[in-house]
N, C-alpha and C positions, 0 to 999 in steps of 0.2 A: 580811675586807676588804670594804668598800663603797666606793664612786663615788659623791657627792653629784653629778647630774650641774648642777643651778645655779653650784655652783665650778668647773665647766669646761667644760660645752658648752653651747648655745643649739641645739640638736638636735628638731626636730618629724618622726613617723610620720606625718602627715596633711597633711603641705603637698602642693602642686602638682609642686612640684619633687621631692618625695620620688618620688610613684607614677609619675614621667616619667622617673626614672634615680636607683633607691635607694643605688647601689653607693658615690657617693661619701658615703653615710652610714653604711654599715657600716666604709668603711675609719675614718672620724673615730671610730667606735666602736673598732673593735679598735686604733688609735695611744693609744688610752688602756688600754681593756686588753679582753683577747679575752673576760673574763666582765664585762661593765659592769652595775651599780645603775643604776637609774635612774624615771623614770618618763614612758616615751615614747608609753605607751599609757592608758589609761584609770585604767588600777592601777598601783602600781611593782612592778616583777619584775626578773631578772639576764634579760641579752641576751647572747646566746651567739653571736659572730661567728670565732671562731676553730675552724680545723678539727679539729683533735685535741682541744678540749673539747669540741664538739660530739657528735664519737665516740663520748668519754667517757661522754658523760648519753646518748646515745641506746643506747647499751647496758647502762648503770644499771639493773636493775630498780627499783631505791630510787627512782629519778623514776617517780612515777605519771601515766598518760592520765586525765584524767575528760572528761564532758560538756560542753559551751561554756555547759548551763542550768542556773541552780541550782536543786539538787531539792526544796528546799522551795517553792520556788513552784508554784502552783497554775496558771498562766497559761502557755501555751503547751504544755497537756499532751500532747498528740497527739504533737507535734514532739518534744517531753522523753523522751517514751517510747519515741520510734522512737529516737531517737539512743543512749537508753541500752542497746540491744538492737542497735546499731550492733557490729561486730568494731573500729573506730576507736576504742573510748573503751574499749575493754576491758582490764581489766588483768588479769597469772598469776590464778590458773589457768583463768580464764574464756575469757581470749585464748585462749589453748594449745587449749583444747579448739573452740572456732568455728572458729579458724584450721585446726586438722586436720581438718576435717568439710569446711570448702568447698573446702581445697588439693586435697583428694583428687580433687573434680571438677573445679573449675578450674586444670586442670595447663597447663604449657607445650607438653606435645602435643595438646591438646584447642586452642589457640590458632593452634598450627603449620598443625591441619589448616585452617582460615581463612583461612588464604595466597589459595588461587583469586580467594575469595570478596571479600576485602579488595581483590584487584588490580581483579575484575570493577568493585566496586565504585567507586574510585578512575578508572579509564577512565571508565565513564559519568558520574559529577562533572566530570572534566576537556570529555569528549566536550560533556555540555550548554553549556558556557562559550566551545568554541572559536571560536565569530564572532563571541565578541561582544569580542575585542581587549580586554579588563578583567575582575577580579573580586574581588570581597572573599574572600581565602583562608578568612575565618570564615565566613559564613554560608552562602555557596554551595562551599566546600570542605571544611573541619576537622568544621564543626560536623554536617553530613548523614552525612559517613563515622562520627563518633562513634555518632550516634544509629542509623545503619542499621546500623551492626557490634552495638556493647550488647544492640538489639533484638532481634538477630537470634539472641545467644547466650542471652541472658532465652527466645526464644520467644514473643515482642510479636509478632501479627499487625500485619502490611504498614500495613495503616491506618490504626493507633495509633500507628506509631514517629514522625509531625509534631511530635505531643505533647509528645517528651521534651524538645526545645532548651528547652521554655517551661520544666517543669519542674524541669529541671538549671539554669537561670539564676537562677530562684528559691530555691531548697534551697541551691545554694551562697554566696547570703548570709549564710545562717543558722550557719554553722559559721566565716566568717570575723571578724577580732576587730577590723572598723571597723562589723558589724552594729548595726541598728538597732532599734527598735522595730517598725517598719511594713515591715520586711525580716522579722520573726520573725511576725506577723500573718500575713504573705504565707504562708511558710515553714509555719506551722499549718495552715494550709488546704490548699494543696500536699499536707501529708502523711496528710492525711485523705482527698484525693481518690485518691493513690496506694496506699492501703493498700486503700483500695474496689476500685481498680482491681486491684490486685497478689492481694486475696483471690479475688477471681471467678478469676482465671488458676489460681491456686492450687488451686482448687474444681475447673475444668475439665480440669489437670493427674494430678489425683489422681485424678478416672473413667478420662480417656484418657492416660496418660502418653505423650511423645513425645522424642527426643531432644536437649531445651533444657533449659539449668542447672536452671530448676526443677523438671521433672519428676526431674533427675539429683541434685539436691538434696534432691526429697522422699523419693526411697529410699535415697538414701547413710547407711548406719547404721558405727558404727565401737566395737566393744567392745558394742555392744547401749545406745549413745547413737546420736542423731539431732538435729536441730534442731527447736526447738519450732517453731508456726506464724508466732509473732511475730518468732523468729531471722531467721525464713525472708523475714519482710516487710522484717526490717531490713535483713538483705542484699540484697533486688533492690533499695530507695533506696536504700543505699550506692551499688552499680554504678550506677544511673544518675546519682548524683553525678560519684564517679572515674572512670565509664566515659567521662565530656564531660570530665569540669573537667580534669584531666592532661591527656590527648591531644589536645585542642584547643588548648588553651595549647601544649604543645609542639610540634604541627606549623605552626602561626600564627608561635610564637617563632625556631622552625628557619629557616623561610621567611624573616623577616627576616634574623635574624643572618647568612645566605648573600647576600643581597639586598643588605644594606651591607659585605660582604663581599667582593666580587666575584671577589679571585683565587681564595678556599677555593671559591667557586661553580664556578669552572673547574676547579681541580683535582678535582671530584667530581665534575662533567658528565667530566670527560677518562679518572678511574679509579673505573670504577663499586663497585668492590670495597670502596672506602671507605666505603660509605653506614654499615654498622655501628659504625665506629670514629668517625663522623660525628656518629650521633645520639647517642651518647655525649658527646661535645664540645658537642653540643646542651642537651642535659641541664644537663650543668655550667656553661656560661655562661650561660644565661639560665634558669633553674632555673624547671620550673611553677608549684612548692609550693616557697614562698619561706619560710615558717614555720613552724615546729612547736611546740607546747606543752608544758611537765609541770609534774607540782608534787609536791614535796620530802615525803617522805615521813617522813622524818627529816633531822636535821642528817647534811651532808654537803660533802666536804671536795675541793672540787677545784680543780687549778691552786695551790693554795694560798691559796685563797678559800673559803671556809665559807657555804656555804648553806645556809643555817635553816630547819626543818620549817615546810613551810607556806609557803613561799616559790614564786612563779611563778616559771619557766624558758621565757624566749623564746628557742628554738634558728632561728638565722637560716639557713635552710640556702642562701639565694644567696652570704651572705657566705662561709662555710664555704667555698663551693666555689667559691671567688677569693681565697682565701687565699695570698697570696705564699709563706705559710710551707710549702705541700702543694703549692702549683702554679709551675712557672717560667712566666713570663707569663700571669699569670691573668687578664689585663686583654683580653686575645688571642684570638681565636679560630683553634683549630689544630686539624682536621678529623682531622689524622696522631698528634696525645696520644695516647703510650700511654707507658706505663698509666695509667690515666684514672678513680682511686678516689673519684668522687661521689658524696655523698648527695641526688642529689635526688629518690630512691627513699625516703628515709632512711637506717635502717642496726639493726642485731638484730631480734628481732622484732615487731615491727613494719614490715619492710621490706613495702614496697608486691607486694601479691598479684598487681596489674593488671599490673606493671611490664612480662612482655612480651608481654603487648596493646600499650600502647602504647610500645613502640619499634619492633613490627611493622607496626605501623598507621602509624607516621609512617617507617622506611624504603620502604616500598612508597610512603605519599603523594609525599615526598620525591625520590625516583628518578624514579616516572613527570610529576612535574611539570617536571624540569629535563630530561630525556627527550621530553615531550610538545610543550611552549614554549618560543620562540624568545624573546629579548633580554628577560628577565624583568626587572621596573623597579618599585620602590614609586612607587605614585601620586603620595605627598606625604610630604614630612617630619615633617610636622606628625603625630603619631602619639596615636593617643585608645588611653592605657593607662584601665585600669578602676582605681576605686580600693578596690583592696581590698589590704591586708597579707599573708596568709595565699598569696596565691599572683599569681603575674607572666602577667599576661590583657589583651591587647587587645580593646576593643570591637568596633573592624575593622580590617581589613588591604587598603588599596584597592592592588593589581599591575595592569601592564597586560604585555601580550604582544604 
């Protein structure tokens, strides 16, 4: 089954209206059908808005990951290469094995113990802002605790961690699918400076090991396997990718959704207990990572729709996870959802490794902010979304207090 979508919708990825409030386009997608033909991107590919096919393919091994560059080109090598040594693009049994080498170190108790750190952290953000009665929750809040927390598990001296915002704002054009040319120029260079950067740490790691993912990373051996050097490069740009892009998005996205929200904002100033069950609902309503990719491996038969080897798979995961059909009032924000089975981690394996960093990082932002400030208020309605597909990112976020 295909969807000519010319015989029925007038539907654009790239309008203004899209990146300012995409939801009522996924709903128009899924009232046709939850796997839609189409071509709303650059290519035509099946757009995945419904929740249980989405499920479906993200636990497929049959849908393959590749890299966002095509490998016969010569241009853009740097970046071609780090990405293809990324654990993101990896498929069986390449995943399986990176995936068990870095889990091993970056566990959920190695995270846990960060708590202090994160809160210390989080206070003196807040602390620097309190006279001045305003503040962009991005740049002077989401994006400094990104970069101080990442840095601080990488083992980035004090000095360098300025660096990262510029870096991770760049890189993450490169992987979304409205990039451009002179996004992928930037993005090359970028990843030549950081690989420069990332090898000397690397170098200095291996004389004096200290107790930062890299040093914990260059002896983590597992069966008498380890990570190569280039693994090892690929993984610190990954983190500093995921380590900003997720957690800033979501704790910038949290802060709104409460913000025009106002009673759920009371009900969680009134019962702190909720923060957990909170960012969860966070999560799902306003999803960071709004898309995900694969590509068909073989012909493959789902919902009762046939997709053909070779065929792109755009998995929408904000629509997914406002699906009327998995959520009663998906449209809602309800801090108390439970049970609350969102992909905006995704879902098999592939689920996101970072995932509780940041929901750590954004319940402690979260808490101590509506804890901290009085009559929290967006500045303006007028709200500057970024335009990018691949994930839900405001430029800024102006609050006053």
């Amino acid at each position: 089954m295909a969807t000519d979508i010319n015989q029925n919708i007038q539907l654009s990825f790239t309008t203004s209206e899209f990146f300012q409030n995409p939801y009522p386009f996924y709903e128009k997608l899924r009232s046709i059908h939850p796997i839609y033909y189409g071509n709303l991107l650059k290519y035509p590919g099946w757009y995945v808005t419904g929740y249980n096919e989405a499920i479906t393919i993200l636990k497929d091994t049959r849908f393959k990951n590749r890299i966002p560059l095509p490998q016969t080109s010569k241009k853009y090598e740097q970046l071609k290469n780090i990405q293809n040594d990324m654990m993101l693009f990896k498929n069986q049994p390449n995943h399986k094995r990176l995936r068990l080498l870095v889990s091993n170190v970056f566990t959920p108790g190695m995270v846990e113990k960060l708590r202090p750190y994160i809160q210390e952290t989080v206070n003196d953000l807040l602390q620097q802002v309190q006279n001045q009665k305003s503040m962009d929750v991005i740049s002077e809040f989401a994006f400094p605790l990104a970069s101080l927390i990442i840095a601080k598990i990488l083992g980035v001296p004090v000095e360098d961690r300025h660096q990262f915002r510029e870096w991770a704002l760049r890189l993450i054009q490169t992987i979304d699918f409205t990039r451009s040319r002179k996004a992928l120029d930037n993005g090359n260079e970028i990843t030549i400076i950081l690989r420069n950067y990332f090898k000397k740490l690397m170098e200095e790691r291996k004389q004096s090991p200290e107790e930062d993912l890299i040093s914990l990373l260059i002896k983590e051996e597992q069966q008498g396997d380890r990570l190569t050097d280039e693994e090892l490069l690929a993984t610190c740009i990954l983190l500093v990718i995921a380590g900003h892009e997720t957690t800033v998005n979501l704790i910038s996205n949290s802060v709104l959704a409460l913000l025009e929200n106002p009673h759920q904002s009371k009900l969680l100033n009134d019962n702190p207990s909720l923060i957990e069950n909170a960012v969860e609902e966070f999560l799902r309503y306003e999803s960071p990572t709004q898309m995900t990719a694969r590509i068909a491996s073989e012909d493959i038969e789902i919902d009762q729709t046939t997709i053909k080897k070779g065929d792109q798979v755009y998995i929408l995961l904000g629509a997914a996870n406002r699906d009327p059909n998995k959520f009663a009032n998906a449209h809602l924000l309800d801090i108390t959802r439970s049970p609350n089975p969102h992909l905006a981690f995704g879902y098999g394996t592939h689920f996101c490794l970072g995932a509780p960093l940041a929901r750590l990082e954004t319940q402690i932002a979260i808490q101590s902010l509506l804890q901290q400030m009085d009559n929290l208020q967006v500045a303006s309605s007028d709200l500057p979304w970024r335009k990018l597909l691949g994930f839900r990112s405001l430029n800024e976020l102006q609050i006053t207090f």
